[in-house]
C-alpha positions as CSV (number, residue, x, y, z in Angstrom):
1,X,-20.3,-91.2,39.9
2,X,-18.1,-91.0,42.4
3,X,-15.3,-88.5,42.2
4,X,-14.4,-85.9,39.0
5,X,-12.3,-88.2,37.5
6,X,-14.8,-90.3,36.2
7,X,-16.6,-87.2,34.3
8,X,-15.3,-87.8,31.2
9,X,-18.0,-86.0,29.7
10,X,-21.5,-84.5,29.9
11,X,-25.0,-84.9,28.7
12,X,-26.5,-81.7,27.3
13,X,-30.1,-81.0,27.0
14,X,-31.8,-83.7,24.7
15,X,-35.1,-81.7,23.5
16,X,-37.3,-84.5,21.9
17,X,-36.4,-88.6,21.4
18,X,-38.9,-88.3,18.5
19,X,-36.6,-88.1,15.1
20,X,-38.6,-85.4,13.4
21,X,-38.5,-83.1,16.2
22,X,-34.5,-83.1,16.2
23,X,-34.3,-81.8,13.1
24,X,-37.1,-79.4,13.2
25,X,-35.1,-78.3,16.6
26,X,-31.7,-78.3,14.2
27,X,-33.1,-75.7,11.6
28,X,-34.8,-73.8,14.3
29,X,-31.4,-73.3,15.7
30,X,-29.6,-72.9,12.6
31,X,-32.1,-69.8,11.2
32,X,-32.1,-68.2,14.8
33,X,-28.1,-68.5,14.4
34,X,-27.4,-67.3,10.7
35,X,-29.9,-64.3,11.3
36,X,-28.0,-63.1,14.3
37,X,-24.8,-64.0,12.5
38,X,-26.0,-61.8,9.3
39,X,-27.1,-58.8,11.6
40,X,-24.2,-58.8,13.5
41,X,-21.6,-59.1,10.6
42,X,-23.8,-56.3,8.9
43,X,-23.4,-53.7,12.1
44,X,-19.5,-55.2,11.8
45,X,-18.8,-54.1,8.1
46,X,-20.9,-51.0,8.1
47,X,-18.8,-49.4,11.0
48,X,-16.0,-50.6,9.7
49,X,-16.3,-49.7,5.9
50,X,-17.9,-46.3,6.3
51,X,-15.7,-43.4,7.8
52,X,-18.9,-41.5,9.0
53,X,-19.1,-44.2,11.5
54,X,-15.6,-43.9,12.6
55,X,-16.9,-42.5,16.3
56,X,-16.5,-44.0,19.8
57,X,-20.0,-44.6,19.9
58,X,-19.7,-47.1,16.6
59,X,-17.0,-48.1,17.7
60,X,-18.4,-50.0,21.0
61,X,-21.2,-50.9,19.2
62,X,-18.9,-53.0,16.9
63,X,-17.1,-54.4,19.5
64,X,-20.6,-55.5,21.0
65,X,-21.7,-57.2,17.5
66,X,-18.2,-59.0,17.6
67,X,-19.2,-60.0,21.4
68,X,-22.5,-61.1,20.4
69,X,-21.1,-63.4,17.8
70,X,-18.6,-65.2,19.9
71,X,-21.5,-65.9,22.9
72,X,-23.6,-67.6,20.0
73,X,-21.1,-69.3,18.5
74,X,-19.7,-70.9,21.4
75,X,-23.2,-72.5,22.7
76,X,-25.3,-72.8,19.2
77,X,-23.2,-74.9,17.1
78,X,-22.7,-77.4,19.2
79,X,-26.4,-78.2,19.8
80,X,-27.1,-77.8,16.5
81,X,-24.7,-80.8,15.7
82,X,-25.6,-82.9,18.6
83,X,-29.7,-82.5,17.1
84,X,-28.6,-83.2,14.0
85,X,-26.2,-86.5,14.7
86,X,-28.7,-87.6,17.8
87,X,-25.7,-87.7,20.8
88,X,-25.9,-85.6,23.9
89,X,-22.4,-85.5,24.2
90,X,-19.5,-83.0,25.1
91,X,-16.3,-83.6,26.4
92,X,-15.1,-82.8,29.5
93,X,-12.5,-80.2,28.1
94,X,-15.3,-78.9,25.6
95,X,-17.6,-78.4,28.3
96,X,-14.7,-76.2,29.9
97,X,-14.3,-74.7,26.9
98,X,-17.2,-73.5,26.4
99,X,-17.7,-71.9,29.8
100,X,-14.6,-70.2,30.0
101,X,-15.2,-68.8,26.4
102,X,-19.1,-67.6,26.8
103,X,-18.5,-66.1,30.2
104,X,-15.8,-64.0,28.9
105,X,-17.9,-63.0,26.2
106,X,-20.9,-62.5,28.7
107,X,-18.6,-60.3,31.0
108,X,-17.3,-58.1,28.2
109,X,-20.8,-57.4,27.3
110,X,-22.1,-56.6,30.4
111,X,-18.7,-54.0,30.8
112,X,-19.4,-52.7,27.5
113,X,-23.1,-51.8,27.9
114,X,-21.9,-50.0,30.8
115,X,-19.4,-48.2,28.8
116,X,-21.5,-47.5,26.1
117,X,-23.7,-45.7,29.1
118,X,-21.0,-43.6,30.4
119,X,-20.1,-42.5,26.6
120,X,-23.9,-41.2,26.1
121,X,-23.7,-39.4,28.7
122,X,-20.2,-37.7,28.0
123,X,-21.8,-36.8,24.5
124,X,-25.0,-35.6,26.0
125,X,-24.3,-33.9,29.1
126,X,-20.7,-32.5,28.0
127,X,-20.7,-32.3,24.4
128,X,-18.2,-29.8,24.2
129,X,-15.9,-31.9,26.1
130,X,-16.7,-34.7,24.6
131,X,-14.0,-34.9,21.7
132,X,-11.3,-34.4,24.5
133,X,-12.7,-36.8,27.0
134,X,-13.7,-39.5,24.4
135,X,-10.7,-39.0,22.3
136,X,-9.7,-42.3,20.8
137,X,-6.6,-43.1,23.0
138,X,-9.0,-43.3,25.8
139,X,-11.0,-45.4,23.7
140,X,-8.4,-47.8,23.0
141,X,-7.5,-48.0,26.7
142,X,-11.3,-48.6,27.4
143,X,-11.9,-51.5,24.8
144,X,-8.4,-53.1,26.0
145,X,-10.2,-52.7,29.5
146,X,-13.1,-54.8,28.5
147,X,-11.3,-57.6,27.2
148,X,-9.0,-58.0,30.3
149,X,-12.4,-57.9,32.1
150,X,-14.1,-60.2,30.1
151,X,-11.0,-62.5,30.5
152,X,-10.7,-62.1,34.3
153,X,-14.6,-62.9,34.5
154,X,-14.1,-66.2,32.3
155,X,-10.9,-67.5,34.3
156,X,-12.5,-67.1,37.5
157,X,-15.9,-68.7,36.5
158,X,-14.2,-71.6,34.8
159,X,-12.0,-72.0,37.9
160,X,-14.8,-71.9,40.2
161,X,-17.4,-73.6,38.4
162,X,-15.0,-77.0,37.5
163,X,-12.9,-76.7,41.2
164,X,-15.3,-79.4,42.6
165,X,-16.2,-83.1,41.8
166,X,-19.4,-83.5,40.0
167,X,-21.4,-86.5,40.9
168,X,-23.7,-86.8,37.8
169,X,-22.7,-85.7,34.4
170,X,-26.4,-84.7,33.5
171,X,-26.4,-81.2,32.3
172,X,-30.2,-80.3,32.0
173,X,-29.5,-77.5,29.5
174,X,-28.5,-76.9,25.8
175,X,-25.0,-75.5,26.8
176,X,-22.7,-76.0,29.8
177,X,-24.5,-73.5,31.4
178,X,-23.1,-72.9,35.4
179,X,-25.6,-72.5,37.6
180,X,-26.2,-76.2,35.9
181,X,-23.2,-77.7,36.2
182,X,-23.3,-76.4,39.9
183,X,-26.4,-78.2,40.9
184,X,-24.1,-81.4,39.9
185,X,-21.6,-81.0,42.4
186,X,-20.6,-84.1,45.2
187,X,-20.4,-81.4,48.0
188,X,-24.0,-79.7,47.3
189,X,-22.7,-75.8,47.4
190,X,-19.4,-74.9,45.3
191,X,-18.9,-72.1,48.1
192,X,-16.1,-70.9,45.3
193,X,-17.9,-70.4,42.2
194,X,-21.0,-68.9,44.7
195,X,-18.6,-66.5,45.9
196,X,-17.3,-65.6,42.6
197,X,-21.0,-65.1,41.1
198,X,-22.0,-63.0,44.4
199,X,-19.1,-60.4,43.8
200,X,-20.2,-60.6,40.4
201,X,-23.7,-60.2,40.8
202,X,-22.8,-57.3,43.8
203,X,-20.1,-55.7,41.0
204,X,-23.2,-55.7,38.4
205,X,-25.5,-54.0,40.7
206,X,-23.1,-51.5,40.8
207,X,-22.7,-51.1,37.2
208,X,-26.6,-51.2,37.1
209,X,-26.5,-47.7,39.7
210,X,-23.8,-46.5,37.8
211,X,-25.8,-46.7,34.1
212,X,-28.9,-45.7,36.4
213,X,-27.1,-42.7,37.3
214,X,-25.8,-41.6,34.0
215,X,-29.4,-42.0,32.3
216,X,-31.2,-39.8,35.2
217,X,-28.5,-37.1,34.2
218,X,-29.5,-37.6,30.4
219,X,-33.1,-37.3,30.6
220,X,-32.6,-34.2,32.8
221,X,-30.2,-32.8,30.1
222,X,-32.5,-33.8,27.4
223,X,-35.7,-31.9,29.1
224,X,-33.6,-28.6,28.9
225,X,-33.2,-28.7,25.0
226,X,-35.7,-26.6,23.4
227,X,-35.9,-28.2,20.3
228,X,-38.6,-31.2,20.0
229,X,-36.8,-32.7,17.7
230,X,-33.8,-32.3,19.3
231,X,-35.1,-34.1,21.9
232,X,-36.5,-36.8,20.1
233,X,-32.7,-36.9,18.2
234,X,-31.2,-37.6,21.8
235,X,-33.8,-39.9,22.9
236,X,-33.7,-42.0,20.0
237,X,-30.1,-42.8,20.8
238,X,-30.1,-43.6,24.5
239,X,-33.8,-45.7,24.3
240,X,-31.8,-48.4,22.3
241,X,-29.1,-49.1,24.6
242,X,-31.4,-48.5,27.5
243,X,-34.1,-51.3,26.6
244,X,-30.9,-53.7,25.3
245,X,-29.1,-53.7,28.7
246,X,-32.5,-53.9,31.2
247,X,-33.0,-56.8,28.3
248,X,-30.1,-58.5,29.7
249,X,-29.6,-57.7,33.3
250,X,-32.9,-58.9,33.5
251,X,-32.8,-62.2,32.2
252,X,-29.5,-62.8,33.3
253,X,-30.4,-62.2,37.3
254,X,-33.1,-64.5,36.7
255,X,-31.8,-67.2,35.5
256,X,-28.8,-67.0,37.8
257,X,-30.3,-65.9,41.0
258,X,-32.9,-68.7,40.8
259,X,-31.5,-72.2,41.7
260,X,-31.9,-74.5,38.9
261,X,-34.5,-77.1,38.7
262,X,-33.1,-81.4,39.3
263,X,-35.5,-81.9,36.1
264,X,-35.6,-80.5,32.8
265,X,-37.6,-77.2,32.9
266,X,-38.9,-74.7,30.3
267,X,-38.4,-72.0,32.7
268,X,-35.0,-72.8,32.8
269,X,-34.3,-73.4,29.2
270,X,-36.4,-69.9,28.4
271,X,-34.9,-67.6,31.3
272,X,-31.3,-69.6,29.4
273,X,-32.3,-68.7,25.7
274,X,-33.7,-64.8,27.0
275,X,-30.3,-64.2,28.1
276,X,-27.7,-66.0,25.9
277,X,-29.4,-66.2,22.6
278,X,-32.1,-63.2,22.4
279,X,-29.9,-60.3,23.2
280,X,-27.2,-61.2,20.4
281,X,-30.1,-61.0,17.9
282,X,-31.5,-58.2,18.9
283,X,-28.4,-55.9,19.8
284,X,-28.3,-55.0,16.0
285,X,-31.6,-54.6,14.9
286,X,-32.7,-52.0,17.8
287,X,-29.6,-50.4,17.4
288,X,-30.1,-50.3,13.6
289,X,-33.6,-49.3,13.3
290,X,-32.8,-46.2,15.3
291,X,-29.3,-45.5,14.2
292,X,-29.9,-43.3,10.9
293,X,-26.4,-43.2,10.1
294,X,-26.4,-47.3,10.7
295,X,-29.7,-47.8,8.4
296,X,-28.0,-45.5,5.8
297,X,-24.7,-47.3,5.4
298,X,-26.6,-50.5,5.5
299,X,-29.0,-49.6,2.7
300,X,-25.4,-48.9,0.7
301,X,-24.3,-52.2,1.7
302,X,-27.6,-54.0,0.5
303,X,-27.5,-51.7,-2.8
304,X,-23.4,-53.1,-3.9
């Protein structure tokens, strides 16, 4: 192909030729979707329901669940559909789409996790300061934050990513995936989009320092406290959001940092699927199994 006007489409990821295997790849897709889809609506209506979870802290966390449904709806769907009806297909538009929408969801997440950091160790550090500093007007002003983050981050992907001509229309993943769609371009290096996912990269390092920072403060306050259990109390909500963000700056730098393969690979698809579809399963249930209030209002919930 010889210019961008010819992409009228893509080609997605086909996993198997072989009939059986498309459908066994369908309801694979579609129980790994409606159980993060359950556990995030769960985390959704218990904070919202139950006033004892009215707090700042509940209140990111539900803003992350809502996060975490938009990034799987916006990729799983779609390859669920194209298993299921044996195409490959996405248009052009969709493709852009779906970009603009899961990197704004992605960048929102990665700004709340940070967030969610600062905010433990507000309530940890200064707890007597924390009502005042964590009131909810700053909270509304923080969440409002995020979103015009998560925004910016998708415009200037989307922009950077589709500001080239693509010479092949072959997208060797299950979703229109960028450092895919890059490898695809007629000029070799979109020095745009490389730019825009170097600052980004750079800006996530910092965040990464930043949440470093705050935890190395938290442990130190949490080695002061005298009571064993009190400890344990503190430790058993920072652990969660600890292991969910290395989780996902992990996997993310990986499969970004490393230039994508010309031929379908599985470390591609699984560095993919560690990042975009793992996290927004998981979120809930770590933050649920260690959340007493969570697990309590849930087992109301599951009782109605």
């Amino acid at each position: 192909m010889e210019n961008q006007s010819i992409v009228s489409s893509f080609l997605l990821l086909e996993f198997s030729k072989d009939r059986h295997l498309q459908i066994l790849h369908f309801f694979l897709f579609f129980v790994l979707y409606l159980a993060t889809i359950t556990a995030n609506l769960l985390i959704v209506s218990a904070v919202a329901l139950d006033n004892q979870l009215h707090s700042p802290m509940h209140l990111f966390l539900m803003n992350l669940a809502v996060q975490d449904l938009g990034i799987v709806s916006v990729i799983i769907p779609k390859s669920m559909i194209n298993s299921l009806i044996d195409i490959r297909h996405i248009s052009y538009l969709g493709c852009i789409a779906q970009v603009f929408i899961f990197a704004c969801f992605e960048g929102a997440d990665f700004f709340l996790l940070t967030v969610m950091a600062y905010d433990r160790y507000v309530a940890i550090c200064y707890p007597l300061h924390y009502g005042m500093i964590m009131n909810w007007k700053a909270c509304t002003k923080i969440m409002i934050l995020v979103g015009v983050t998560g925004l910016l981050f998708g415009i200037l992907h989307t922009a950077g990513t589709f500001s080239t001509s693509f010479c092949s229309n072959i997208v060797n993943q299950f979703f229109c995936e960028i450092p895919q769609l890059l490898k695809l371009s007629c000029f070799g290096f979109n020095l745009i989009e490389i730019g825009f996912l170097v600052g980004s990269i750079t800006a996530g390092f910092g965040f990464f320092i930043f949440i470093i920072f705050s935890y190395t403060m938290i442990f130190k306050a949490v080695l002061r406290i005298p009571s064993v259990k009190g400890r344990q109390k503190t430790f058993s909500t920072c652990l969660p959001h600890l292991i969910v963000f290395s989780m996902f700056l992990v996997t993310v730098c990986l499969a970004y940092l490393r230039f994508p393969s010309d031929i379908p690979s599985y470390l591609d698809l699984t560095l993919t699927a560690l990042y975009s579809l793992l996290p927004p399963l998981f979120n809930p249930i770590i933050y649920s199994i260690r959340n007493k209030n969570i697990k309590s209002v849930l087992s109301k919930l599951w009782r109605l």
